[in-house]
DOMARDREN-887383 format. One record per residue: residue in three letters; x, y, z of N, C-alpha, C in turn. Coordinates in steps of 0.02 Angstrom, whole numbers, plus 50000, padded with zeros to 5 digits. Layout:
// DOMARDREN-887383
ALAXYZXYZXYZ;...
// end
This chain:
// DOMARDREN-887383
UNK494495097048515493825094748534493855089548589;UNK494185083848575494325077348649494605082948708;UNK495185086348709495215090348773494925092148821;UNK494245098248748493615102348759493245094148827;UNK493005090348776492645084648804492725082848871;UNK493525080348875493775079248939493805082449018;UNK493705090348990493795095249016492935096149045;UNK492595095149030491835094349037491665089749051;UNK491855083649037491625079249101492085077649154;UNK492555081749178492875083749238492385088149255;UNK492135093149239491505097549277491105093549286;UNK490955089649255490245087649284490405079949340;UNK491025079149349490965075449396491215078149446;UNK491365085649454491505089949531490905091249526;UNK490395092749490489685095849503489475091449528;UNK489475083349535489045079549593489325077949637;UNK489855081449663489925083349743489955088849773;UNK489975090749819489875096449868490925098349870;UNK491025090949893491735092949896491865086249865;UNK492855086449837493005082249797493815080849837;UNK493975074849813494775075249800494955070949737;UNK495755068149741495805066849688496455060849701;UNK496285056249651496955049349660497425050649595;UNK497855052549625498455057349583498935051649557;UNK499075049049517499465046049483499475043149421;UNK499665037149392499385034549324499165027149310;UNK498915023849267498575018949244498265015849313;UNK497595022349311497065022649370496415017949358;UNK496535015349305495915012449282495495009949315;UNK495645003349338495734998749377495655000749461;UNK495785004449474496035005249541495335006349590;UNK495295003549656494585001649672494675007349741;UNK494995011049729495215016949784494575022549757;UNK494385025549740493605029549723493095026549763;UNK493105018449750492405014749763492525015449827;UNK493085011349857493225012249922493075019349977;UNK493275025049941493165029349979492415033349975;UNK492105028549916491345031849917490915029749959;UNK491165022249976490845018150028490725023350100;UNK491305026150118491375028650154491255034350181;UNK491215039150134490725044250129489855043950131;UNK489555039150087488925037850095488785035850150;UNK489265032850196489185028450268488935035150316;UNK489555040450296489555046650348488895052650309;UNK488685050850255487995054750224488415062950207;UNK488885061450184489385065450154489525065750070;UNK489185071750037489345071149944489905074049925;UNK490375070649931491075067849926491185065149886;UNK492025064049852492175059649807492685061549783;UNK492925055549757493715055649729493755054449659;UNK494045060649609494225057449563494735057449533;UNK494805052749498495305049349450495725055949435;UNK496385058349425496945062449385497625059349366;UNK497455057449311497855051449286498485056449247;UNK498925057749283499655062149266500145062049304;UNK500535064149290501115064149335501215069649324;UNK501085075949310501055082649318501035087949391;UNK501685087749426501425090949501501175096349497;UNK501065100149458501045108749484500135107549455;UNK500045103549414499095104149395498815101549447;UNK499325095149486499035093249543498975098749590;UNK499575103349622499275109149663499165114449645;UNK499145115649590498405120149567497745117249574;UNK497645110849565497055110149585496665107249635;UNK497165106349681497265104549762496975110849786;UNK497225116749753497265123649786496205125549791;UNK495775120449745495205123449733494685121049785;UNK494225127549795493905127249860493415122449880;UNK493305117249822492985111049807493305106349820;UNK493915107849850494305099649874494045099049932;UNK493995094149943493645091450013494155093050094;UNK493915092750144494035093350197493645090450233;UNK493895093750328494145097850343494935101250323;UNK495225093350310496205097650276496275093950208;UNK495825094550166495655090550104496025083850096;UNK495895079750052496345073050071496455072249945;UNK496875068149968497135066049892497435057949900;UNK497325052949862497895048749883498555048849821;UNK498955047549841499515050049791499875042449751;UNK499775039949692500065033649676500675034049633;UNK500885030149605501495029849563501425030349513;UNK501665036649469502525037349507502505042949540;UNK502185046949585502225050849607502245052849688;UNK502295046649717502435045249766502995048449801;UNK503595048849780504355050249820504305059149774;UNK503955058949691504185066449674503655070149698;UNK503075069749750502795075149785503195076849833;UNK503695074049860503945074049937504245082249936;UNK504775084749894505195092549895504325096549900;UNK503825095249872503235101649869502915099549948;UNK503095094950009502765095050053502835100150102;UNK502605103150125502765108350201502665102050275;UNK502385099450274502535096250326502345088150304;UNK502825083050357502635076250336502605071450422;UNK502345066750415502315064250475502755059250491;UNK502845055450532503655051250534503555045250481;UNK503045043250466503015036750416503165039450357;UNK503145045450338502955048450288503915048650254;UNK504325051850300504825053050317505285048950317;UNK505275043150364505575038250361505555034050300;UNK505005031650274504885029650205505175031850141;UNK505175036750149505275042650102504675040750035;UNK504205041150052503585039749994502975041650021;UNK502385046349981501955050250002501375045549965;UNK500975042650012500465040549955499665045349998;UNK499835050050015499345053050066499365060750068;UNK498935064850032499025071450062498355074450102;UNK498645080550146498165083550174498365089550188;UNK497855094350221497885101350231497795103250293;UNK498285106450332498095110450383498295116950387;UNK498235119350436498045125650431498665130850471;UNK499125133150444499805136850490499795145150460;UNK499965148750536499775156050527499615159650499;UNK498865157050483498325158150429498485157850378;UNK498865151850343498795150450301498735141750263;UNK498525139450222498545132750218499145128150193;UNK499205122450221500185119650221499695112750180;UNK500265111250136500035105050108500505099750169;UNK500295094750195500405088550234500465081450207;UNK500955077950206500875071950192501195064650247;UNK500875062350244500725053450274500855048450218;UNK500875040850253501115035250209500635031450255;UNK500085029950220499685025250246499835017950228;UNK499985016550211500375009650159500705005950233;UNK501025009750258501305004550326500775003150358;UNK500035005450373499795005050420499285003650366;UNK499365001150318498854994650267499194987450296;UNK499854985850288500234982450289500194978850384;UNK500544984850402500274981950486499534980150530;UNK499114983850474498524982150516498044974950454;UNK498344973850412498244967550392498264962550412;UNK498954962350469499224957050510498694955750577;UNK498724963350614498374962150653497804960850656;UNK497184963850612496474961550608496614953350578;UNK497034950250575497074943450542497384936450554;UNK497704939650618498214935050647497914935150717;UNK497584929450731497354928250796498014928050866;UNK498434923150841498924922950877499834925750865;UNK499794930950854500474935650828501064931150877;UNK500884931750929501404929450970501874922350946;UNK501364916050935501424912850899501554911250845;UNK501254916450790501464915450723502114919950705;UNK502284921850704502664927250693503154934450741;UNK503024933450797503334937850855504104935050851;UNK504514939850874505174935550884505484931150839;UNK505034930350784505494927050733505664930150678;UNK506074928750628506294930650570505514932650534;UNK505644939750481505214938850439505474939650361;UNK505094939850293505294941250236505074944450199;UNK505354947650165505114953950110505104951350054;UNK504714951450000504894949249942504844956449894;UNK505244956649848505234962549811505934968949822;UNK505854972149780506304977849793506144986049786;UNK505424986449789505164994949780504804996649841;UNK504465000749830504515006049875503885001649925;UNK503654995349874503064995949940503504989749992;UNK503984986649981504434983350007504834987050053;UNK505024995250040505234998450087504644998350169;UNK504025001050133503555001550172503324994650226;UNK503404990250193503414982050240503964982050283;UNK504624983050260505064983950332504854987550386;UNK504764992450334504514999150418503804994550454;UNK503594992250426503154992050470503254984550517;UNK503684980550479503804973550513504044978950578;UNK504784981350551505184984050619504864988150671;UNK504514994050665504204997950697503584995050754;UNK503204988550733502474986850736502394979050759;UNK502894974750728502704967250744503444964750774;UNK503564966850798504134962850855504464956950821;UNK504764958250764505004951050717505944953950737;UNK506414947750735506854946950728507324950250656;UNK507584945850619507754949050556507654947850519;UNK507444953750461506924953650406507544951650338;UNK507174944250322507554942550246507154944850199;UNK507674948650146507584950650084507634948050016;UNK507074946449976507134943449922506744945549856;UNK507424947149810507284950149762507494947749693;UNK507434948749648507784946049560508414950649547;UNK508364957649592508884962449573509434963649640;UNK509844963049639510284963549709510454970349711;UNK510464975149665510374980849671509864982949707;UNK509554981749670508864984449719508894983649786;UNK509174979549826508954977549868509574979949900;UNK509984982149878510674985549909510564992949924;UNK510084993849863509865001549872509195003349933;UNK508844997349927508234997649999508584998150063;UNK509184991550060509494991050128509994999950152;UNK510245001550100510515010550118510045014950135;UNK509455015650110508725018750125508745018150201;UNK508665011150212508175010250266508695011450351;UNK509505009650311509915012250351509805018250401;UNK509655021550334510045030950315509395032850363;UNK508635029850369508205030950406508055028550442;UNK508755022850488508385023550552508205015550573;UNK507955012650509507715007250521507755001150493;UNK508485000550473508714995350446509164991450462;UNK509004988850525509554986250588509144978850548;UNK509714972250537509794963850550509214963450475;UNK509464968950411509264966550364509584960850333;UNK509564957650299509864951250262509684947950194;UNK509864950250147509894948550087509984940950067;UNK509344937650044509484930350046509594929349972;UNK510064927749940510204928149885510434921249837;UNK510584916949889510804907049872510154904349890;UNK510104898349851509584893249886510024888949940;UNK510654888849944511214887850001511184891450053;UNK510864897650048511004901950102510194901350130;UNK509684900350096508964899150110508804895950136;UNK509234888050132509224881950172509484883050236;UNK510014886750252510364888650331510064894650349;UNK509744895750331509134901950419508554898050435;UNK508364902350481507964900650523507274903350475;UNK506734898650461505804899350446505774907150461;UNK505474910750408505064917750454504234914250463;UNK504314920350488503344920550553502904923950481;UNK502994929650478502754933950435503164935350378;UNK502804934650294502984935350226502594940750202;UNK502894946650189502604951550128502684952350066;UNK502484950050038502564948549954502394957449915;UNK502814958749881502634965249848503094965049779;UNK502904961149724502994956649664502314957849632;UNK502364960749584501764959049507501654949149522;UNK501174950349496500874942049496501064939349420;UNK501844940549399502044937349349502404930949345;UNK502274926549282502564918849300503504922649291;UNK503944918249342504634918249323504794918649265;UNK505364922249225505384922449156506204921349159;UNK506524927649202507274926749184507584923249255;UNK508454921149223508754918149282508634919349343;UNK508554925449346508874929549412507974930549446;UNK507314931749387506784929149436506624919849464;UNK507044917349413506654909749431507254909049511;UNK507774910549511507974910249566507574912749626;UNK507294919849640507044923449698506404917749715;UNK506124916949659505474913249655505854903449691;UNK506424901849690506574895549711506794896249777;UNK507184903949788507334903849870506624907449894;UNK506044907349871505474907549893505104902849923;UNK505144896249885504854891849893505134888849966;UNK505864888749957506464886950010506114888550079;UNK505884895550079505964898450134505124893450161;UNK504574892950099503864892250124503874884150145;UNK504584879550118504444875550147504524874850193;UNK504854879050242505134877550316504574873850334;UNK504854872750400504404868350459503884873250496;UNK503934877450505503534884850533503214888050477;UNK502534885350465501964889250424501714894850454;UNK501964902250444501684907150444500864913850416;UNK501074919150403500694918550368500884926350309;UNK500714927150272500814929150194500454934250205;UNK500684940350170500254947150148500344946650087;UNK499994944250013500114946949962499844950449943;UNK500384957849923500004964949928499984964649837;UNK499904961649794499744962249745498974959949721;UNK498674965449700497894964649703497464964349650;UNK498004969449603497914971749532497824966449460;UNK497754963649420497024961849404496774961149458;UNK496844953349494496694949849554496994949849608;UNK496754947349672497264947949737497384938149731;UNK497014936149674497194931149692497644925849656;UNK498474927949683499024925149645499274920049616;UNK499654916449589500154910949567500454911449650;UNK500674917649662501264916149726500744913349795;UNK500324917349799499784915849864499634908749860;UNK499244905949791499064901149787499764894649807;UNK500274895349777500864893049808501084891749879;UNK500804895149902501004899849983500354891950005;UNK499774895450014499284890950016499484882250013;UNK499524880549970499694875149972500384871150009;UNK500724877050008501284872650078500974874450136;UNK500374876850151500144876250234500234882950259;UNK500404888250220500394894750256499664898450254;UNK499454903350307498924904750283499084909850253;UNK498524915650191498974920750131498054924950154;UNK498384930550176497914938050174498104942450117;UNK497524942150086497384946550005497774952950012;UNK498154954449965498084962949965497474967849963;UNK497174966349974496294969749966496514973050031;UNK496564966150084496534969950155496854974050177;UNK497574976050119498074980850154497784988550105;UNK497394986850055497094992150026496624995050062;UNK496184990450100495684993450148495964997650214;UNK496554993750211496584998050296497055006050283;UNK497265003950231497815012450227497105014450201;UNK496685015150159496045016750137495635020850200;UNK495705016350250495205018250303495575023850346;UNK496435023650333496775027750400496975032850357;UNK496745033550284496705040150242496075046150274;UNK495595040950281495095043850304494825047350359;UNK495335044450418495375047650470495645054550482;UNK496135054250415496625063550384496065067250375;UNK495575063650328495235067450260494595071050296;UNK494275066550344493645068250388493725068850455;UNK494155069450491494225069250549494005065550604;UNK493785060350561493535054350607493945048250635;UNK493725044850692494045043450710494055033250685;UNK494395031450679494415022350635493725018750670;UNK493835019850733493065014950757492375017050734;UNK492505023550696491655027350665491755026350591;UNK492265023150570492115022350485491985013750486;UNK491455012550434491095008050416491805002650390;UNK492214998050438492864993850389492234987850390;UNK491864985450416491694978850393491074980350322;UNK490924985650310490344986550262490754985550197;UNK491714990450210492014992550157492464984450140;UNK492484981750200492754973850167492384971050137;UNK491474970550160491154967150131491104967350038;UNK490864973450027490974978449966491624979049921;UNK492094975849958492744975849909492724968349886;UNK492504965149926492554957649899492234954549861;UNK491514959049868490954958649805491314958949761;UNK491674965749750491874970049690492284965949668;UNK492634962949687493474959649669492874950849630;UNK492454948449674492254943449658491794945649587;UNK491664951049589491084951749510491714952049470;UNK492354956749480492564956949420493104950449385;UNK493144945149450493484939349423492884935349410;UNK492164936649399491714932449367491724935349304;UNK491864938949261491834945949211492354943549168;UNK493004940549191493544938149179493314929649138;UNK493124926949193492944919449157492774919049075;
// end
């Protein structure tokens, strides 16, 4: 009977659109990627919409990718974790971010000798890079030419290199993590693709004290207090790095309850300025959309969809109190 249930109000929420897609991954609850892209549709007077498929099941995903109710023109999906790197073997074609990354948080459809190719993209770098730029008045200054830092060791930490290296003209990107594995295994990744030239594993608060300040910090860390050795360390050659003399400025891409951290707030108070993860949700959000509708970034509504996310984020940390 719950199945039956479930199964029926999945119909009835493709029945109030014309066309649909779907945010493929798990513990979707939360996730403000629907609202976001409804904004955007109502902007373009399009009955559209994304919903929720909370599995990690690939083949229900393209079976039901395959239905003539997914949206277009090359239907769009966004793809989350953990299913990110295990869509990649079902892609027919991928684009170089997509590739280089090796992580799909983006699908789409086009169209090869009459027949339809599933496509995938990594909008996540180009959340990440265009955070900086809509936000950083003076790049040159803050951050060009100098060192930058990664914090973390997964995949969206892969995605911040690529885009430091590829996009913002930074020197060499320090790495800081709780697991040195991890970060042994990012640095072979990023090798093996291309783009992991003057990585550097900062691993001493000895070795934190002798480099040089970065320009630009991407934080991609849960907003949890330090618990074990090996986090209260990353979290002390953290601090190391924010006290330099060169106040930069911070992406913390952690958004989930809140965008607004222990680490940001930290950041903040030694004099750096700290851009929400909201904003790197909005902009891969917006350059999904350019796949999904064929439009082009200057015709989708980003200041309506910032306005509207910050509401959203501000009602639900009033909800919280």
């Amino acid at each position: 009977m719950a199945v039956s249930s479930r199964a029926s109000t999945k119909d009835m929420e493709r029945a109030a659109f014309d066309k649909h897609g779907y945010l493929f991954g798990q513990k979707l609850t939360h996730s403000l990627s629907p609202f976001l892209h409804q904004l955007i549709y109502d902007h373009l007077n399009l009955r559209w919409g994304q919903l929720r498929l909370d599995s990690s099941d690939l083949q229900l995903f393209l079976d039901l990718a395959q239905h003539p109710s997914c949206y277009g023109p090359h239907l769009g999906a966004s793809v989350t974790m953990p299913n990110k790197v295990a869509i990649i073997p079902y892609l027919d074609e991928m684009t170089d971010e997509c590739r280089d990354v090796g992580a799909c948080n983006t699908v789409f459809f086009k169209q090869r000798d009459g027949r339809r190719i599933l496509c995938g993209t990594n909008t996540d770098v180009i959340g990440i890079r265009d955070s900086f730029f809509y936000n950083v008045k003076d790049p040159a200054f803050v951050y060009h030419n100098r060192p930058a830092l990664v914090i973390g060791g997964g995949g969206a930490a892969r995605s911040a290199i690529y885009a430091l290296r590829k996009w913002m003209n930074v020197k060499e990107i320090y790495l800081v993590n709780r697991d040195a594995s991890e970060v042994g295994a990012v640095i072979r990744d990023c090798v093996s693709r291309g783009y992991g030239q003057d990585l550097l594993h900062i691993s001493t608060a000895e070795q934190a004290r002798g480099v040089a300040g970065p320009g630009a910090i991407v934080a991609c860390v849960p907003d949890f207090k330090p618990q074990t050795a090996e986090e209260k360390l990353a979290r002390y050659i953290t601090e190391i790095m924010l006290d330099k003399k060169h106040k930069g400025v911070m992406l913390e891409m952690c958004y989930n309850p809140t965008p607004f951290t222990a680490l940001g707030m930290l950041a903040e108070e030694k004099g750096w300025n700290v851009i929400l993860g909201t904003e790197a949700l909005i902009w891969q959000g917006l350059e999904q959309d350019t796949y999904w509708t064929g439009s082009t970034i200057d015709r989708l509504p980003a200041e309506k969809v910032k306005a509207a996310i910050a509401a959203n984020v501000a009602q639900r940390s009033q909800a919280k109190l």
